[in-house]
C-alpha positions in Angstrom: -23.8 53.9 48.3 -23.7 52.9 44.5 -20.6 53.5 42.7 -22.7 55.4 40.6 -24.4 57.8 43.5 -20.6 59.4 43.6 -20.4 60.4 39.9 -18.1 58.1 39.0 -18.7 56.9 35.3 -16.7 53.9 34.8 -14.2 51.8 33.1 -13.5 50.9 29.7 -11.1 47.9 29.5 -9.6 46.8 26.7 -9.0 43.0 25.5 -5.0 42.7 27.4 -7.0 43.7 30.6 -9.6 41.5 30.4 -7.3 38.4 29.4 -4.3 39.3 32.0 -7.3 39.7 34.9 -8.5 36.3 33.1 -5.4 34.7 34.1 -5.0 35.5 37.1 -8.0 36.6 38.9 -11.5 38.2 37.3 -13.0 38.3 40.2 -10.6 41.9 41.3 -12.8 43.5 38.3 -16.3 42.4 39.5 -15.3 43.7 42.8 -14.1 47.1 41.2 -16.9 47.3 38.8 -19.4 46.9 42.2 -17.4 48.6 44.9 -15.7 51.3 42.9 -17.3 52.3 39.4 -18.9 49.9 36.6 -16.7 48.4 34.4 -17.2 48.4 30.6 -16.4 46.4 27.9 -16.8 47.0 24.1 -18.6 44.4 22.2 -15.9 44.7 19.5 -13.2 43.7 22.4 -15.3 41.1 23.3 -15.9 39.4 20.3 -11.9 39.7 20.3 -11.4 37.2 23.9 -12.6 33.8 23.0 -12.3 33.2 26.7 -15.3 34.7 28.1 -18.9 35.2 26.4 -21.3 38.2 26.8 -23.1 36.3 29.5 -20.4 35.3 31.9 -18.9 38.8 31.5 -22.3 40.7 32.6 -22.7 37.9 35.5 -18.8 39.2 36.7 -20.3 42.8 36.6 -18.7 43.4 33.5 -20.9 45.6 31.2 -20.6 45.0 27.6 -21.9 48.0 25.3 -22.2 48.7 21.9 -20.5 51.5 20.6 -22.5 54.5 18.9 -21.9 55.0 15.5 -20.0 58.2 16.2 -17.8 56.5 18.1 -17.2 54.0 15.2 -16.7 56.6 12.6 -13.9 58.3 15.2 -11.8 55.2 15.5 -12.0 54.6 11.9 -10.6 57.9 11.4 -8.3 58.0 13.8 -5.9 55.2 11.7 -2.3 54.3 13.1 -0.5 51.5 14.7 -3.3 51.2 17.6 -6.3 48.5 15.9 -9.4 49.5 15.3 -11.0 47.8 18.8 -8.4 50.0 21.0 -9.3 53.2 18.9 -12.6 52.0 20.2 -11.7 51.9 23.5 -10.5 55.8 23.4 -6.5 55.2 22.6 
């Protein structure tokens, strides 16, 4: 059974997860994104992470999506101490 088939939606991680799982092990968040629900990743937060590109995270099961421009317009206007790619992220 798909992750998917349970109605689990998924995961959006920000760049600190992506570069602490870096460190230590990535392969925990392709098992997670297959076994338990997809993970996400922002292309904002991406383009943030010099470490990884676009294809290697989609080959680790890590889904990078574009934001709507609704969601753009609400982390612009949603301005504090959090950057703009977190307010992406839904902080």
């Amino acid at each position: 059974m798909k992750p998917s088939d349970r109605g689990y939606v998924g995961f959006i991680i920000d760049a600190s997860v992506l570069i602490d799982y870096m460190k230590s092990d990535i392969t925990v968040l392709t098992h997670v994104s297959r076994s338990v629900a997809p993970i996400h990743l922002n292309s904002h937060v991406l383009a943030e992470v010099e470490q990884i590109s676009e294809n290697s995270a989609n080959s680790k099961a890590i889904h990078v999506v574009e934001p709507s421009l609704e969601q753009v317009r609400l982390a612009v206007e949603r301005a504090g101490r959090v950057s703009f790619q977190d307010r992406l992220c839904g902080w």
